[in-house]
PDB file of N, CA, C, O and CB in Angstrom:
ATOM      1  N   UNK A   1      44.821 -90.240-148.482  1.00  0.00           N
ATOM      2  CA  UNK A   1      43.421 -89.830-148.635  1.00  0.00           C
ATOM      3  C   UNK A   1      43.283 -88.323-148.423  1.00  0.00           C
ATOM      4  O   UNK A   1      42.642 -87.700-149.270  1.00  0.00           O
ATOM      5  CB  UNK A   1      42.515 -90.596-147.638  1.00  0.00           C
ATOM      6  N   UNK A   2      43.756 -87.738-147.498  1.00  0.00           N
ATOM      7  CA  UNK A   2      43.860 -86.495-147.176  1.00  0.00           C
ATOM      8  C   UNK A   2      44.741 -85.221-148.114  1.00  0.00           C
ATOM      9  O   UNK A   2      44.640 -84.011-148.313  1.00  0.00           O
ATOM     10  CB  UNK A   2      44.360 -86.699-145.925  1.00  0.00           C
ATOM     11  N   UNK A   3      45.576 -86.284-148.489  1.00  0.00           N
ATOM     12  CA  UNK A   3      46.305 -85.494-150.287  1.00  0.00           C
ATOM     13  C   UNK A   3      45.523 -85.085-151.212  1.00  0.00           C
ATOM     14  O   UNK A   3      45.589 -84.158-152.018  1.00  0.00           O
ATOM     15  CB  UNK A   3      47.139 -86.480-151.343  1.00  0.00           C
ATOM     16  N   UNK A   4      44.629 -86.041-150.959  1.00  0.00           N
ATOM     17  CA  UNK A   4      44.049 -86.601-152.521  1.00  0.00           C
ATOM     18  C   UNK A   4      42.967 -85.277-152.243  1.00  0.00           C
ATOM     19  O   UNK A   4      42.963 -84.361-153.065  1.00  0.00           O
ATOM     20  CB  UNK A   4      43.191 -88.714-152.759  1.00  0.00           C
ATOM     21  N   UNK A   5      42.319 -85.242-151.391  1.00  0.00           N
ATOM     22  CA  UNK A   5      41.181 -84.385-150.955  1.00  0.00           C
ATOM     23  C   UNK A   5      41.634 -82.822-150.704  1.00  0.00           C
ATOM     24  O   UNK A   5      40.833 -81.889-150.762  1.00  0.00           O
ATOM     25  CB  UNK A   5      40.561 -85.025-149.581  1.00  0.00           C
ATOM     26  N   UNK A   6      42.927 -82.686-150.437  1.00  0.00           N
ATOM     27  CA  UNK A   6      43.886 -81.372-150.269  1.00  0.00           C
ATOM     28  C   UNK A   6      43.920 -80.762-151.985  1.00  0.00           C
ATOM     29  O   UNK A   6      43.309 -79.708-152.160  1.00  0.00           O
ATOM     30  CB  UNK A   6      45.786 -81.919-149.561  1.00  0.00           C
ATOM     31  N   UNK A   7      44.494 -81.290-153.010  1.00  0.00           N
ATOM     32  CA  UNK A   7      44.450 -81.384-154.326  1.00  0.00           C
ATOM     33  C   UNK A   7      43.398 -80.691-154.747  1.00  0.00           C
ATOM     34  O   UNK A   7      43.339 -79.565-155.242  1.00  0.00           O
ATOM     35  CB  UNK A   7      44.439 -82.607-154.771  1.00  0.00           C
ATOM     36  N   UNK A   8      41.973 -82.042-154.325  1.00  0.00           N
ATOM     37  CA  UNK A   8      41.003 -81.343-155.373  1.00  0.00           C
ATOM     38  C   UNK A   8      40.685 -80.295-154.443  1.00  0.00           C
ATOM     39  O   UNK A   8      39.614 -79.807-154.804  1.00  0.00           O
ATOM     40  CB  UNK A   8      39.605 -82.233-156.009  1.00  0.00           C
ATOM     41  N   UNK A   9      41.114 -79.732-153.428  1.00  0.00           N
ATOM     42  CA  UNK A   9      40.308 -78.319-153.314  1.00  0.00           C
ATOM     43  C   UNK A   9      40.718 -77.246-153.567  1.00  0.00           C
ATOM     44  O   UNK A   9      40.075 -76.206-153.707  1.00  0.00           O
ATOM     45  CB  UNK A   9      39.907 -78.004-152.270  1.00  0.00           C
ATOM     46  N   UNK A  10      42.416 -77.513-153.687  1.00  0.00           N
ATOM     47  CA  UNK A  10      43.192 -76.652-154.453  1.00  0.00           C
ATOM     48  C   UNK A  10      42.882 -76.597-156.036  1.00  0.00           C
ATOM     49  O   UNK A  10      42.990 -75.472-156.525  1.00  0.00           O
ATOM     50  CB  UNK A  10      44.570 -77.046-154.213  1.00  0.00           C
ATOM     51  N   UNK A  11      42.492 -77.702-156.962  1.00  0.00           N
ATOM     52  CA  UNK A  11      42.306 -77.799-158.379  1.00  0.00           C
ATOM     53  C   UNK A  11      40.830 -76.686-158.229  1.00  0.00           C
ATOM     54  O   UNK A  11      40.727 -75.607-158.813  1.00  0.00           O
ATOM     55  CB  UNK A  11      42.089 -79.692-159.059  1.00  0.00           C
ATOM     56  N   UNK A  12      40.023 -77.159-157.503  1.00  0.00           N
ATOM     57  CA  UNK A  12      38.714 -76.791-157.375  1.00  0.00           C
ATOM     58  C   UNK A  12      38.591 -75.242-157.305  1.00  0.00           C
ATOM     59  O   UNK A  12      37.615 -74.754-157.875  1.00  0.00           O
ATOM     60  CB  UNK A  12      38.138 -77.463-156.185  1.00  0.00           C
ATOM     61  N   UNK A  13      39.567 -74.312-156.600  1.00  0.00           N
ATOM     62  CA  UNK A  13      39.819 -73.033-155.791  1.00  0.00           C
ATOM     63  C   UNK A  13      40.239 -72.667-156.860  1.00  0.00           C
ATOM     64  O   UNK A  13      39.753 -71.562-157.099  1.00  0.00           O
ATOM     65  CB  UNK A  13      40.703 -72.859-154.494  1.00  0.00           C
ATOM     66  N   UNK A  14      40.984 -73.046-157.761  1.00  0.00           N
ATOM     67  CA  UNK A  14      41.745 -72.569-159.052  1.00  0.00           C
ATOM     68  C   UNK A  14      40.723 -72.134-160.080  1.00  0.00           C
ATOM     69  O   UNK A  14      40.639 -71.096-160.737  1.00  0.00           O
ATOM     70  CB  UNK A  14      42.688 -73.759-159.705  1.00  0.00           C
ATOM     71  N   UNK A  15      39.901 -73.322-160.030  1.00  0.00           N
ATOM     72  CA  UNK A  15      38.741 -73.135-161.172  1.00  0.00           C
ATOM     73  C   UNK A  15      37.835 -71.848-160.640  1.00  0.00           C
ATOM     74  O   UNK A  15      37.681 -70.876-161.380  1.00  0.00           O
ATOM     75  CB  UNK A  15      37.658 -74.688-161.336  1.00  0.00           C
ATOM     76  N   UNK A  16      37.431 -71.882-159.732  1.00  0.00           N
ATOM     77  CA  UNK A  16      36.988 -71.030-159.206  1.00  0.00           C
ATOM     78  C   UNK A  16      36.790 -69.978-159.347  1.00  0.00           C
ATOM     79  O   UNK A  16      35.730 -69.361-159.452  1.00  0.00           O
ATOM     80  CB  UNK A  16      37.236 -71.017-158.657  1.00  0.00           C
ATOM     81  N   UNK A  17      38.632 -69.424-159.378  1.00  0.00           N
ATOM     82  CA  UNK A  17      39.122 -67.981-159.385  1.00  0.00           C
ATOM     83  C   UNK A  17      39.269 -67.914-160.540  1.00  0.00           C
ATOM     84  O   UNK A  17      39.087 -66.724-160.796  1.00  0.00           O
ATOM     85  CB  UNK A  17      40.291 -67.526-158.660  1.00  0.00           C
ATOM     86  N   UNK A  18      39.608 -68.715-161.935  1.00  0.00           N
ATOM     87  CA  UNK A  18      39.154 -68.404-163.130  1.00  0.00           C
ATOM     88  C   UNK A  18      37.999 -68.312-163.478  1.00  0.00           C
ATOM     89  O   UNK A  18      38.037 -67.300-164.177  1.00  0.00           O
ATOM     90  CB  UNK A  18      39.520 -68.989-163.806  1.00  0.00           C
ATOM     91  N   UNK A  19      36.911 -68.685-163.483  1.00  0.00           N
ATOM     92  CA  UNK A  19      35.576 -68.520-163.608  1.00  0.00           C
ATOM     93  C   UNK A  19      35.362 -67.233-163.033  1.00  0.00           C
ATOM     94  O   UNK A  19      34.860 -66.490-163.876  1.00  0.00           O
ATOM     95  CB  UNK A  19      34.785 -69.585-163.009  1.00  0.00           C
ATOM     96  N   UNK A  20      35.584 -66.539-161.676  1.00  0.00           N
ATOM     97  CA  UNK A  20      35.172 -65.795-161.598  1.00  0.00           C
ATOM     98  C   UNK A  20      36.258 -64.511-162.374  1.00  0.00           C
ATOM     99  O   UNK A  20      35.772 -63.381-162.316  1.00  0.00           O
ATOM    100  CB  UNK A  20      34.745 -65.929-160.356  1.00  0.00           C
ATOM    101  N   UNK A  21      37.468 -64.603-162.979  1.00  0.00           N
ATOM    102  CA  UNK A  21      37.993 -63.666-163.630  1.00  0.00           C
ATOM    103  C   UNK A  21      37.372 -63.529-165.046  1.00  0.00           C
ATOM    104  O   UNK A  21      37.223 -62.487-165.685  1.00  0.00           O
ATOM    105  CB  UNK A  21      39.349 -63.876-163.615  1.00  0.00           C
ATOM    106  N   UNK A  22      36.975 -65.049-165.477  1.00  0.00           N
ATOM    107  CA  UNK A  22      36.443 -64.680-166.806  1.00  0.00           C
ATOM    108  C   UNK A  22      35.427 -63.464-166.859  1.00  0.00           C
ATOM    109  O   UNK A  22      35.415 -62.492-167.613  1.00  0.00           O
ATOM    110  CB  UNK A  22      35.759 -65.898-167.374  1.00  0.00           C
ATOM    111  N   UNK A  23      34.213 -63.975-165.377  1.00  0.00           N
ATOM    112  CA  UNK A  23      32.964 -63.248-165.417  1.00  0.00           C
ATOM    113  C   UNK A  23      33.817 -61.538-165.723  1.00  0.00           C
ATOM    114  O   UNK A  23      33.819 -61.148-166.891  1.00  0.00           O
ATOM    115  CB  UNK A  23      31.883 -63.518-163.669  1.00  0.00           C
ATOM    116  N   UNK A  24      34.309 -60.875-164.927  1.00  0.00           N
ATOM    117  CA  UNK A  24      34.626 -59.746-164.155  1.00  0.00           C
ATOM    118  C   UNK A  24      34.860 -59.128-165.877  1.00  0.00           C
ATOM    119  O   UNK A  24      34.123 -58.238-166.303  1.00  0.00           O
ATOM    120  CB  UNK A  24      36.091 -59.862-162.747  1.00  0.00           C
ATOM    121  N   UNK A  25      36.118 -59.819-166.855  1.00  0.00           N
ATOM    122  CA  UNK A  25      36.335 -59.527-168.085  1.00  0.00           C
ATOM    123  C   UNK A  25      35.581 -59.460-169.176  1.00  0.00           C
ATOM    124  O   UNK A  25      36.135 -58.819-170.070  1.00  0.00           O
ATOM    125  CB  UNK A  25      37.003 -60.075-168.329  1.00  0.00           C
ATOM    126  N   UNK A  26      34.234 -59.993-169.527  1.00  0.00           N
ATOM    127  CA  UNK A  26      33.003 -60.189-170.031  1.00  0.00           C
ATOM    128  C   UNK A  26      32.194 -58.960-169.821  1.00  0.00           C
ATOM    129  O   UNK A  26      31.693 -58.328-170.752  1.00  0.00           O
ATOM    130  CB  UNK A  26      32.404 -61.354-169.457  1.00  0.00           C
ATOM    131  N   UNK A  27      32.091 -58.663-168.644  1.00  0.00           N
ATOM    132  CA  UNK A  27      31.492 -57.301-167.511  1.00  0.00           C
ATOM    133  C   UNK A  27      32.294 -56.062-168.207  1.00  0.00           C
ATOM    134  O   UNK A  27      31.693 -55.041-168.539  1.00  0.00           O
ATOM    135  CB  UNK A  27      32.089 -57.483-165.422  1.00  0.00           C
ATOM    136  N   UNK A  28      33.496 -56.205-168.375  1.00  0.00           N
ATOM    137  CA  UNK A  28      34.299 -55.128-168.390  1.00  0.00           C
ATOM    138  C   UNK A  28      34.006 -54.924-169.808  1.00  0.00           C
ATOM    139  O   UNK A  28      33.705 -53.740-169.958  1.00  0.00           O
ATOM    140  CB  UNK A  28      35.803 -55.292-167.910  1.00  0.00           C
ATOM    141  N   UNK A  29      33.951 -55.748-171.231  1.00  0.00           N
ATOM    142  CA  UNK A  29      33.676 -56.154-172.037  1.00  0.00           C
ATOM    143  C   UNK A  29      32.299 -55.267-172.405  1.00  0.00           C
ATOM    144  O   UNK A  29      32.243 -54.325-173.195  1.00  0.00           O
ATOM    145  CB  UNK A  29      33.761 -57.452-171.829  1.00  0.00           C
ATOM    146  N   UNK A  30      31.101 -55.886-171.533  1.00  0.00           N
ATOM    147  CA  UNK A  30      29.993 -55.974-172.483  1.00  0.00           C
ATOM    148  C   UNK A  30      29.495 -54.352-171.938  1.00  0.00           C
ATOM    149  O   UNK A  30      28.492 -53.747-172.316  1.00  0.00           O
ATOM    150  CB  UNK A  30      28.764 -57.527-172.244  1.00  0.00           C
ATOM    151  N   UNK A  31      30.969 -53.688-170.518  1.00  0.00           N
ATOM    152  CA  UNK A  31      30.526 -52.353-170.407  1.00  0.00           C
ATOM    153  C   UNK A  31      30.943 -51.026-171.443  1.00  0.00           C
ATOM    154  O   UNK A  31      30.422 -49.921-171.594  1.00  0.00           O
ATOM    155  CB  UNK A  31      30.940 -52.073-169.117  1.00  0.00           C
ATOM    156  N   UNK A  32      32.042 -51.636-172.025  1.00  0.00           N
ATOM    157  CA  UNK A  32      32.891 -51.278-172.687  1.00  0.00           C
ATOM    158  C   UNK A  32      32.012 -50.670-174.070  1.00  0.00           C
ATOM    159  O   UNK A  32      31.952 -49.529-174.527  1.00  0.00           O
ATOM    160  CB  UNK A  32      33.904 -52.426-172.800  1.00  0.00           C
ATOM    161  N   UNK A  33      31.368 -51.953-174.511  1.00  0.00           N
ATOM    162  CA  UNK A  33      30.551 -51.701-175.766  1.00  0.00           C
ATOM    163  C   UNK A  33      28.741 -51.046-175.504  1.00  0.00           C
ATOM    164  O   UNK A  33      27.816 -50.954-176.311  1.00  0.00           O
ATOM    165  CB  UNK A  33      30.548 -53.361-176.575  1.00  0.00           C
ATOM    166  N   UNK A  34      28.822 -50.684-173.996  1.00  0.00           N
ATOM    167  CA  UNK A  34      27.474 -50.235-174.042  1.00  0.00           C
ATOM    168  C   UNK A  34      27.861 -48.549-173.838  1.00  0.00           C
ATOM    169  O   UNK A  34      27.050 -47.636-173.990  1.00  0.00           O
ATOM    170  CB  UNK A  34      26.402 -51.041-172.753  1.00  0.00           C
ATOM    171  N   UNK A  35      29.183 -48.405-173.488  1.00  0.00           N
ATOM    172  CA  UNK A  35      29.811 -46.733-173.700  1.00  0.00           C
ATOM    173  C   UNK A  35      30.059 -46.395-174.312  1.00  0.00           C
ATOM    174  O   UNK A  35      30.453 -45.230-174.256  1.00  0.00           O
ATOM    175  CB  UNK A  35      30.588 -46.160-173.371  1.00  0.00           C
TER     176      UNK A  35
END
């Protein structure tokens, strides 16, 4: 039970830190085209 719950917070932490890299690249992106 405690695996199982270890997992998804590691799967969860993953998503996470992609979501927030997408944002950061989008940013970098939509600064890119306003310079």
């Amino acid at each position: 039970m405690l695996a199982i719950r270890f997992g998804f917070a590691i799967i969860l932490a993953h998503g996470i830190r992609r979501i927030v890299s997408i944002n950061t690249m989008f940013k970098e992106v939509f600064l890119l085209k306003i310079l």
